[in-house]
C-alpha positions in Angstrom: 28.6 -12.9 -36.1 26.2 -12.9 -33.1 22.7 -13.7 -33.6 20.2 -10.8 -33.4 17.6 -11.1 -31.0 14.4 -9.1 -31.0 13.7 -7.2 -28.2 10.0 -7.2 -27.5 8.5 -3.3 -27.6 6.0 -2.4 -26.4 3.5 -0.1 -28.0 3.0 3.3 -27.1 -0.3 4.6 -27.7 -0.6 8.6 -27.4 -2.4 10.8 -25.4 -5.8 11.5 -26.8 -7.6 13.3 -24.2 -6.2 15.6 -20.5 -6.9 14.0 -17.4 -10.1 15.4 -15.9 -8.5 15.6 -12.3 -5.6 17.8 -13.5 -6.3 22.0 -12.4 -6.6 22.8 -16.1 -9.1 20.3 -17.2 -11.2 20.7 -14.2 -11.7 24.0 -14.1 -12.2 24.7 -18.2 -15.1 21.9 -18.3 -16.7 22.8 -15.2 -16.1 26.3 -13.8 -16.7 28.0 -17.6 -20.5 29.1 -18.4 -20.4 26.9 -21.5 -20.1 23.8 -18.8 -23.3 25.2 -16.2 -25.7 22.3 -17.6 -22.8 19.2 -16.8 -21.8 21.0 -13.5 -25.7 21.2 -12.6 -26.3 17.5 -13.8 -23.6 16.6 -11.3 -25.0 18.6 -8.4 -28.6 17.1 -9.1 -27.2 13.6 -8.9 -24.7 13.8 -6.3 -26.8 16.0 -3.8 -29.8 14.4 -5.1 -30.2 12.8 -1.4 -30.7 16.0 0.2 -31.9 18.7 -2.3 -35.5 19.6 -1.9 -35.7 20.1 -5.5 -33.7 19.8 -8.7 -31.8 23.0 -9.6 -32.6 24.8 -12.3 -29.9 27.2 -12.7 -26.9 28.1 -11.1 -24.3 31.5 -11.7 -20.2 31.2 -10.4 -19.4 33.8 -7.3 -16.1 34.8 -7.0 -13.7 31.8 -5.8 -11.3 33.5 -3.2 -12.7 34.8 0.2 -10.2 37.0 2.1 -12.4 37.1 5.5 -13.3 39.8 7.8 -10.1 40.5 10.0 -7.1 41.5 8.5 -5.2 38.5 10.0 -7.7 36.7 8.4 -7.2 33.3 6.3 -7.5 33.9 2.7 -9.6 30.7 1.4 -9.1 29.9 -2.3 -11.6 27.7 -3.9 -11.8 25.6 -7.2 -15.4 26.2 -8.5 -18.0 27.9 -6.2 -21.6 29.1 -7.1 -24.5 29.8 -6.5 -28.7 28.8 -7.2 -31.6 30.9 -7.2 -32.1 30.7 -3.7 -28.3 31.6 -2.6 -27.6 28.4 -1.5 -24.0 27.4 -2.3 -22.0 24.7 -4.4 -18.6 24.3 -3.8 -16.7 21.7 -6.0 -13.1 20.7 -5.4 -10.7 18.6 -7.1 -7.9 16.8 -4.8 -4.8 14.8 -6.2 -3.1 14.4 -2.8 -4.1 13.8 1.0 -3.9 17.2 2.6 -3.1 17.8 6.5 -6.0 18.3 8.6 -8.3 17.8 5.6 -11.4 17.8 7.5 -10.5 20.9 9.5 -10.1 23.0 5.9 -13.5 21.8 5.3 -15.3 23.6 8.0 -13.2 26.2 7.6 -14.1 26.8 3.7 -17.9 26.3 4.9 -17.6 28.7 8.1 -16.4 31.1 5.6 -18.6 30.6 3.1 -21.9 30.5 5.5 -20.3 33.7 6.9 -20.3 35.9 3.8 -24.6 35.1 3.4 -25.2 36.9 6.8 -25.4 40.4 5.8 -24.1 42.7 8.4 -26.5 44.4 10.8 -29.1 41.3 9.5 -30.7 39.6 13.1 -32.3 37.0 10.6 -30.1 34.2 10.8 -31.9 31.9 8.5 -28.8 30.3 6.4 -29.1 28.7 2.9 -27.9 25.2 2.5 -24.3 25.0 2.1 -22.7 22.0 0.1 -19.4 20.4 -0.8 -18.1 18.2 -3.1 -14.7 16.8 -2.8 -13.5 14.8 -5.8 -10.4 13.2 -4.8 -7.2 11.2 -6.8 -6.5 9.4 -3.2 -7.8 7.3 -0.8 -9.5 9.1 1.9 -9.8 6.4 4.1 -9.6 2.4 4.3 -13.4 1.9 4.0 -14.9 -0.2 1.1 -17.3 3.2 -0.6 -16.1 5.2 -3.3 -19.2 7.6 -2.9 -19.2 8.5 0.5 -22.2 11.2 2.0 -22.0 13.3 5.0 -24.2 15.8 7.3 -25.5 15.9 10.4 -27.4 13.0 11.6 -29.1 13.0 14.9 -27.4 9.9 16.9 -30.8 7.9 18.5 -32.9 8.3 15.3 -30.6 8.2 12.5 -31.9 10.3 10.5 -30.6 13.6 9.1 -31.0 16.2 11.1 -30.1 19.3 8.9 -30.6 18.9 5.5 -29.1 22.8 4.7 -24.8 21.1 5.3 -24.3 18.0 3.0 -20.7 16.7 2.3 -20.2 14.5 -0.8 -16.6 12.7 -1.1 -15.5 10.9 -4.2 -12.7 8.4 -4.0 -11.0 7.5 -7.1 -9.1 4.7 -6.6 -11.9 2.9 -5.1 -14.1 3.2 -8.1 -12.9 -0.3 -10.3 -15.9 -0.4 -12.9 -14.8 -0.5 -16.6 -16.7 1.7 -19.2 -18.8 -0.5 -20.6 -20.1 -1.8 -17.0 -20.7 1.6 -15.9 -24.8 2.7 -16.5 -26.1 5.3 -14.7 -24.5 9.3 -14.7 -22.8 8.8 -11.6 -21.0 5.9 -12.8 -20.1 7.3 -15.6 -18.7 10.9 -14.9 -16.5 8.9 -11.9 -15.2 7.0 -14.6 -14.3 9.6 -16.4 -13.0 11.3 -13.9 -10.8 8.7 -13.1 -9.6 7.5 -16.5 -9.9 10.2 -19.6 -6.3 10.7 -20.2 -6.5 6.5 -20.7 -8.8 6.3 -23.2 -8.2 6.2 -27.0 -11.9 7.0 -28.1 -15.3 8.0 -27.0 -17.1 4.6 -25.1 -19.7 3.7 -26.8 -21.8 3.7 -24.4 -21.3 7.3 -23.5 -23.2 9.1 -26.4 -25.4 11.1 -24.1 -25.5 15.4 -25.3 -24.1 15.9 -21.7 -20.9 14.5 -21.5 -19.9 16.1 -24.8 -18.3 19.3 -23.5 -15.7 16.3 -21.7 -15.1 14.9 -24.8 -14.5 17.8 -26.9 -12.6 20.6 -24.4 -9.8 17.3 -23.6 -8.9 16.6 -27.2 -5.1 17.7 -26.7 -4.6 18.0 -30.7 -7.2 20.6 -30.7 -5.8 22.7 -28.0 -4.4 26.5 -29.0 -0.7 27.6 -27.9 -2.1 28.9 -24.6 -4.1 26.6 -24.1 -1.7 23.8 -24.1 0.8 25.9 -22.3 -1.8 26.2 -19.5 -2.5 21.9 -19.7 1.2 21.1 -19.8 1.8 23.8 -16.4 -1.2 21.9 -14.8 0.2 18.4 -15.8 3.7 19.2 -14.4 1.9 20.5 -11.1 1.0 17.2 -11.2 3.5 15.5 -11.8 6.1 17.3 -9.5 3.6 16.6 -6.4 3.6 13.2 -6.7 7.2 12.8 -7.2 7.8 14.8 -4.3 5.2 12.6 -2.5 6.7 9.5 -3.5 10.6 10.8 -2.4 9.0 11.5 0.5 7.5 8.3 1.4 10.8 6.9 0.3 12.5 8.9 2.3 10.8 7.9 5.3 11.0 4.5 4.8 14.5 4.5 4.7 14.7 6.5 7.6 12.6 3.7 9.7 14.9 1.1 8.3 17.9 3.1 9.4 16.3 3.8 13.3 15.6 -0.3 13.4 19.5 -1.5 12.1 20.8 1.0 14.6 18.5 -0.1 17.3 19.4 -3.9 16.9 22.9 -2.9 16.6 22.3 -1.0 19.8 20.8 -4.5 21.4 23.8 -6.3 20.7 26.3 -4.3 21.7 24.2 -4.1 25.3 24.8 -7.8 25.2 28.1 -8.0 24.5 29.2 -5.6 27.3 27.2 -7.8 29.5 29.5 -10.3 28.7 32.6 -8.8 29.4 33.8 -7.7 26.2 36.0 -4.9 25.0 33.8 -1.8 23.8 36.6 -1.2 20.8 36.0 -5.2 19.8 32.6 -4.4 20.2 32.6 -1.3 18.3 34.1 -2.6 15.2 31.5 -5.7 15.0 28.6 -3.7 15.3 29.8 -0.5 13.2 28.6 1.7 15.9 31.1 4.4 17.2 33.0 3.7 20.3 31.5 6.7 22.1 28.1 4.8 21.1 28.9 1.3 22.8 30.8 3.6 25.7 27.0 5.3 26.3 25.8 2.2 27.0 27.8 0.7 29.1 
């Protein structure tokens, strides 16, 4: 009889918690009432460069913006609000590199800015406008996972509106583990980057305000619609990035194609040069005969 050999397994460990980058997640811990104070502890710190004062309370405005023409670009946001003093928050969550990135940008603000001017008002004093772009990719080759934006004034260096701030968060360029990570910031980029990997709570993230993370993940505590609305936001997902990956594929096999045909292409030049037969040097090459013919 043949000897049994063990194959080496290895372990699966199960899904405790939903990824906090995924549509579902995102938008049920940050963009429901119950999940104001985190979403306002995350404006304070990341904007805290450029607010004049901490805010104090914040209330959602309605997320789509369908402009003023009726050939107008309808503009759908993820979570957009609003502070006492109407200036505007707008969060979004990214899991792939859009076209023309930074062009949607200053549309979404355009449009945003636009809809605080009331019509026939000749005051056009603006409240501040700021972004926040959380994002599953790299947005550029630079070192900085925490990258801040606005308008700087070129011989002082210094920020010369303080009302337009950008804030861009790069995933994949934030490497700290949980139990190096000590401030807020640290630790909400963590977890924005690895929930759906842990198996428990870090111990070192017992503060009151990252509960409503914790709790609102917990897959075995989801209701039927609840996980029906997880696993349609997972499979979003999911189906994006395998599209993104056949496409890379895709093109890479199409380069490789372009470069054997254009060496191919290369020899067959030199073989005419030297007097040979375009059928000899059709069959050697595996280009057609009308292709050697085209360049003799």
């Amino acid at each position: 009889m043949p000897k049994k050999v063990a194959i080496p397994c290895r372990k699966l460990i199960p899904v405790r918690f939903a990824p906090l980058f995924i549509d579902w997640t995102f938008k049920i811990v940050f963009g429901k009432p119950a999940g104001i104070p985190l979403l306002m502890a995350l404006l304070n710190d990341f904007l805290r460069r450029v607010l004049p004062k901490p805010i104090k309370e914040i209330r959602f405005i309605p997320t789509e913006l369908l402009g003023v023409a009726p050939n107008s670009k309808k503009v759908i946001f993820d979570i957009l609000c609003e502070d006492g003093c109407k200036s505007t928050y707008l969060l979004e969550m990214q899991n792939a590199k859009l076209e023309n990135a930074d062009d949607r940008l200053r549309l979404y603000i355009a449009r945003i800015q636009s809809e605080n001017i009331d019509k026939g008002n000749e005051d056009y004093t603006l409240p501040g406008s700021f972004f926040i772009g959380i994002l599953n990719h790299k947005r550029d080759n630079g070192k900085y996972f925490f990258t801040e934006e606005g308008w700087v004034n070129l011989q002082t260096k210094k920020l010369a509106n303080s009302k337009e701030f950008k804030v861009f968060v790069e995933l994949p360029k934030f490497n700290k583990n949980a139990s190096k990570c000590k401030t807020f910031r640290e630790k909400i980029v963590f977890l924005f980057k690895n929930l759906h990997l842990l198996e428990e709570r870090p111990k070192n993230f017992s503060e009151k305000i990252f509960d409503r993370i914790f709790s609102v993940s917990e897959i075995c505590k989801l209701n039927r619609d609840e996980l029906k609305a997880y696993r349609y936001s997972m499979r979003y997902v999911d189906e994006r990035k395998l599209a993104i990956d056949c496409a890379v594929k895709d093109s890479t096999i199409a380069v490789t194609k372009q470069v054997r045909r254009q060496r191919s292409q290369e020899i067959a030049s030199a073989m005419l040069a030297d007097g040979l037969e375009p059928a000899f040097i059709a069959r050697y090459t595996k280009l057609s005969l009308s292709q050697v013919n085209r360049l003799r």
